[in-house]
The first five atom37 places (N, CA, C, CB, O) and aatype in JSON, in Angstrom:
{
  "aatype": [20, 20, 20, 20, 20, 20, 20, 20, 20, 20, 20, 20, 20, 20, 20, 20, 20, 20, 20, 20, 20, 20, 20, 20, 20, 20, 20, 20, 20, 20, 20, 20, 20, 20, 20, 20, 20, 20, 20, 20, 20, 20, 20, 20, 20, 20, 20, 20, 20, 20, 20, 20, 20, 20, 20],
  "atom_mask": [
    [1, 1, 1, 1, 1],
    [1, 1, 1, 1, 1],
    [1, 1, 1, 1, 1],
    [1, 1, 1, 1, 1],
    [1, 1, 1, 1, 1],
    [1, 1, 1, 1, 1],
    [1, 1, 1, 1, 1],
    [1, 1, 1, 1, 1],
    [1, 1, 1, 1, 1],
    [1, 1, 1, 1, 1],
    [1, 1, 1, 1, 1],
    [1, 1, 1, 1, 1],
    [1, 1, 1, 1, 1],
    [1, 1, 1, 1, 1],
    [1, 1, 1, 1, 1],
    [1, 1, 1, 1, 1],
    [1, 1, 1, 1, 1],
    [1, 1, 1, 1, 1],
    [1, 1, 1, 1, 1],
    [1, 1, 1, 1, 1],
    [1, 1, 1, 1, 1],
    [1, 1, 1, 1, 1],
    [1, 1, 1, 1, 1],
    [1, 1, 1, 1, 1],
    [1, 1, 1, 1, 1],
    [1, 1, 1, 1, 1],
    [1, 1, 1, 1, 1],
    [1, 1, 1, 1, 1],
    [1, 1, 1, 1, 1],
    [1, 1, 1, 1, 1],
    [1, 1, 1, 1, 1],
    [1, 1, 1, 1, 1],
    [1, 1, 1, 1, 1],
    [1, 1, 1, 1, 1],
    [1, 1, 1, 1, 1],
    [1, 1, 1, 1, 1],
    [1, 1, 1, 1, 1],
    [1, 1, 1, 1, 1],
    [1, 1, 1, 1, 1],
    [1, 1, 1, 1, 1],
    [1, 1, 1, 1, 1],
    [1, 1, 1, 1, 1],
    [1, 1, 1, 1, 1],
    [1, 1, 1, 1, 1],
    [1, 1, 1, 1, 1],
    [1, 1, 1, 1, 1],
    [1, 1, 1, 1, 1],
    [1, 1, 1, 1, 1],
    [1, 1, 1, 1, 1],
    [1, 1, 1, 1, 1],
    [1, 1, 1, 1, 1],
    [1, 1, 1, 1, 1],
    [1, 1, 1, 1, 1],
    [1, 1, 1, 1, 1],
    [1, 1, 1, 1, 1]
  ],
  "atom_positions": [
    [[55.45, 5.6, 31.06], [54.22, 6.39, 31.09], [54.09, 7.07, 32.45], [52.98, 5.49, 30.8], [54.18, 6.41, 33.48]],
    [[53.92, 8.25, 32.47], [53.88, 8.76, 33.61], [52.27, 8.97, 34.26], [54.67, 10.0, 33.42], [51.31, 9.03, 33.5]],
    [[52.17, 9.03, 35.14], [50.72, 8.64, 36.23], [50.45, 9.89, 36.47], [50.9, 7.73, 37.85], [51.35, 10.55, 36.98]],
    [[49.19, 10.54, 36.17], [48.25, 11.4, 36.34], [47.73, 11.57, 37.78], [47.29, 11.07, 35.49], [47.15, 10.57, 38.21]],
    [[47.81, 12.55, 38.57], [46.8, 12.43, 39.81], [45.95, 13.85, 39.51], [47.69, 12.39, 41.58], [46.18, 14.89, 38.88]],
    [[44.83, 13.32, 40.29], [43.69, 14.21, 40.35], [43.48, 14.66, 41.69], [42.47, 13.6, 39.86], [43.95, 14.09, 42.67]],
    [[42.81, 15.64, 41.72], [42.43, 16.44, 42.7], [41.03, 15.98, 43.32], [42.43, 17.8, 42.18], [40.3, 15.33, 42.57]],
    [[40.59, 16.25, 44.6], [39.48, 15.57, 44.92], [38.32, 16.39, 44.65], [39.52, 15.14, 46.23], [37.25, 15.92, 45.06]],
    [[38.29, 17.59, 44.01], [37.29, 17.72, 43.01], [37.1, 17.36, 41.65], [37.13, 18.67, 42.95], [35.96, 17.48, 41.22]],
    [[38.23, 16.84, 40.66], [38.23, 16.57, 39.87], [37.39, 15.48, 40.19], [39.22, 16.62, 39.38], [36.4, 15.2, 39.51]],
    [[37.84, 14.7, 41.41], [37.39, 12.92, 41.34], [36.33, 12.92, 41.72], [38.1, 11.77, 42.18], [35.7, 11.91, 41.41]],
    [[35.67, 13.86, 42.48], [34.38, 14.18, 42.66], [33.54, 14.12, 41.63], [34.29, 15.28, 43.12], [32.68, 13.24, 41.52]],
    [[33.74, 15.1, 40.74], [33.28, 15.24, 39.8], [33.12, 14.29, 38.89], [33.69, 15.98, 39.48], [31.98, 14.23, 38.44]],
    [[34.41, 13.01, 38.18], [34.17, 12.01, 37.81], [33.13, 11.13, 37.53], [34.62, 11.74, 38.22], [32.71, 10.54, 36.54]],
    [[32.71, 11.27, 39.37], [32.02, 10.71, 40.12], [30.7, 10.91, 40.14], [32.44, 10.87, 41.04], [29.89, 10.1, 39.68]],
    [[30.46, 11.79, 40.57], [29.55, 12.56, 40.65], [29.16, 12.34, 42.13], [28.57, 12.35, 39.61], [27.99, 12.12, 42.42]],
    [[29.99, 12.39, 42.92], [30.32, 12.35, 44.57], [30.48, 13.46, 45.07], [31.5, 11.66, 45.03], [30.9, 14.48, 44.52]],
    [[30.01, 13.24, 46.54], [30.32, 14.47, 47.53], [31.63, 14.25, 47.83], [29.43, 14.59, 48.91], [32.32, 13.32, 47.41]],
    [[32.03, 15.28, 48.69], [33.63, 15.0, 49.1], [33.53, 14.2, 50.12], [34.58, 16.26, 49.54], [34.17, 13.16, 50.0]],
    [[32.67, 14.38, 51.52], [32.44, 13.76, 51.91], [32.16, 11.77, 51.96], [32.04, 14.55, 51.93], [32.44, 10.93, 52.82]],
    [[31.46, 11.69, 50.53], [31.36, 10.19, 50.35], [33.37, 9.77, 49.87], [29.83, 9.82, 48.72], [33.9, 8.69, 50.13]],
    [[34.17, 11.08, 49.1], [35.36, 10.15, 48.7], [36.35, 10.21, 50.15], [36.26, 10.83, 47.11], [37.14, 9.27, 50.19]],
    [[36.39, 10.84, 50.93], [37.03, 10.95, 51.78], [36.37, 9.39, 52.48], [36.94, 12.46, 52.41], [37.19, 8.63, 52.98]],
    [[34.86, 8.96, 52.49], [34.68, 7.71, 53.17], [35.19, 6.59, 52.85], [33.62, 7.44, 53.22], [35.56, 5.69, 53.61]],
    [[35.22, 6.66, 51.3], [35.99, 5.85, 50.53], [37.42, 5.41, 51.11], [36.12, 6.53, 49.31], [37.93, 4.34, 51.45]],
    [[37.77, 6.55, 51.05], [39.19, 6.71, 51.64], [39.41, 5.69, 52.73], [39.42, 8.18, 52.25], [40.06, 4.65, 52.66]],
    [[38.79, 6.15, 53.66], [38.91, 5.68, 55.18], [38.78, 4.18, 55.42], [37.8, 6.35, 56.05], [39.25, 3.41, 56.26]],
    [[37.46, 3.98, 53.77], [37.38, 2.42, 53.77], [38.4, 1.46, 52.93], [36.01, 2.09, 53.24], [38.42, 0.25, 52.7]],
    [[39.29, 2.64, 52.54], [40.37, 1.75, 51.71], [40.02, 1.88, 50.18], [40.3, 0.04, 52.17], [40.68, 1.49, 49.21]],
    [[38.88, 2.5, 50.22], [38.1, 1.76, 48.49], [39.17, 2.59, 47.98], [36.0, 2.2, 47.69], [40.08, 1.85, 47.61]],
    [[39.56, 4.17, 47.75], [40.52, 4.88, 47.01], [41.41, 5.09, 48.08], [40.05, 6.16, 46.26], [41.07, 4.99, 49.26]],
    [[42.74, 5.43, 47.63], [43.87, 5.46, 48.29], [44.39, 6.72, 47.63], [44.72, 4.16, 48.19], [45.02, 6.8, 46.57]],
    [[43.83, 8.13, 48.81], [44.89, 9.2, 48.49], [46.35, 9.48, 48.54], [44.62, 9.96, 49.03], [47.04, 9.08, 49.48]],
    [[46.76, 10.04, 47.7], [48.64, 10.42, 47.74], [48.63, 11.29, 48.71], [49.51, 11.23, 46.28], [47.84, 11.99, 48.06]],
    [[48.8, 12.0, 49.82], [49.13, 12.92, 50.53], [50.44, 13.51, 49.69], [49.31, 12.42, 51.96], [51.47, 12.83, 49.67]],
    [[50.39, 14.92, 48.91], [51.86, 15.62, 48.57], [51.33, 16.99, 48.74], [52.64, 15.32, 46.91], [50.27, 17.54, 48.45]],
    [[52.81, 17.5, 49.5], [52.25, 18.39, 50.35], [51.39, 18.79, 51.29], [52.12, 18.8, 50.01], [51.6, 18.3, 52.4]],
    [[50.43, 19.58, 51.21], [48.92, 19.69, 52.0], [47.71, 19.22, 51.39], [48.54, 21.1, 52.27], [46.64, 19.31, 51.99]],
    [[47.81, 18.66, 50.12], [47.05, 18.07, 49.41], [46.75, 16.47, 49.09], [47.32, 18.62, 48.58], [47.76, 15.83, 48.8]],
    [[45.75, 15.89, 49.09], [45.32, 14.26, 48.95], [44.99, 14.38, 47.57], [43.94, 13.6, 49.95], [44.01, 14.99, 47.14]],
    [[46.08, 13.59, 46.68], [45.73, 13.73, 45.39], [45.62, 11.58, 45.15], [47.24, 14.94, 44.32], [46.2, 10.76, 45.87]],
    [[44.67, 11.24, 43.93], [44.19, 10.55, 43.03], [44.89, 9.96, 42.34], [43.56, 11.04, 42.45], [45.3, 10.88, 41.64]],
    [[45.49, 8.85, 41.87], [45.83, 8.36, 40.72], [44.74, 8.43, 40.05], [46.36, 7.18, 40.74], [43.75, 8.07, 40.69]],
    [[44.48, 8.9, 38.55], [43.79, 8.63, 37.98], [43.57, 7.44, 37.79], [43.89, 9.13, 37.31], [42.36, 7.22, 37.86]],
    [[44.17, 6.54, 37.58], [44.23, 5.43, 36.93], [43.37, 4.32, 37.86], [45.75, 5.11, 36.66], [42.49, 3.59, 37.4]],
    [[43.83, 4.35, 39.3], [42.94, 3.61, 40.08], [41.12, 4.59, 40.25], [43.93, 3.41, 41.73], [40.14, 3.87, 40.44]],
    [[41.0, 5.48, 40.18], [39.78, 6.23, 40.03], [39.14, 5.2, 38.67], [40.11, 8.12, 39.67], [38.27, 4.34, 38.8]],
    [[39.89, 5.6, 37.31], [39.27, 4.8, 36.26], [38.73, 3.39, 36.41], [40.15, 4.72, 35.32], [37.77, 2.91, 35.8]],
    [[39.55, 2.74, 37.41], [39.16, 1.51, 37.5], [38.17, 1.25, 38.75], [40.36, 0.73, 37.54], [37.52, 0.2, 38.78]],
    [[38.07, 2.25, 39.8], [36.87, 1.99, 40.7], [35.78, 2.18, 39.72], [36.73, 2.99, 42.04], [34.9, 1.33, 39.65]],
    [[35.76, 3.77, 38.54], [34.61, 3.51, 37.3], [34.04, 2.32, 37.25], [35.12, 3.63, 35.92], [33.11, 1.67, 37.72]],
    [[35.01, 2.26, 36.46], [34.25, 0.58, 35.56], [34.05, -0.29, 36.67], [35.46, -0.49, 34.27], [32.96, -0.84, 36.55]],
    [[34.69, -0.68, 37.77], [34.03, -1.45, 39.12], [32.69, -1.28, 39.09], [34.51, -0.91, 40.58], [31.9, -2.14, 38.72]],
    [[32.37, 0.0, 39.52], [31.07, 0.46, 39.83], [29.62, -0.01, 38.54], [31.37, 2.22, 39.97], [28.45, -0.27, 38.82]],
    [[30.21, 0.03, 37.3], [29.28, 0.2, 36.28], [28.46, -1.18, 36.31], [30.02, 0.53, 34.85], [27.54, -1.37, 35.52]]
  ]
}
């Protein structure tokens, strides 16, 4: 199965987050961006599961 990444507006959006709050995330470890290329992309899959964390 191949792994989906998202963009940090997509995950924003998910979310219903500022960029600001996922980038804090970030910093706190809670999500773990891919750096490829010039871009910080998402596993979806760990996003899905901070979801349901949160609920």
């Amino acid at each position: 199965m191949e792994e989906r990444f998202l963009t940090a507006t997509e995950v924003c959006s998910m979310l219903s987050i500022t960029r600001q709050t996922l980038y804090n995330w970030g910093a706190k470890g809670l999500v773990k961006p891919r750096k490829i290329g010039l871009k910080n992309l998402y596993l979806k899959s760990e996003i899905l599961k901070k979801m349901e964390a949160t609920k």
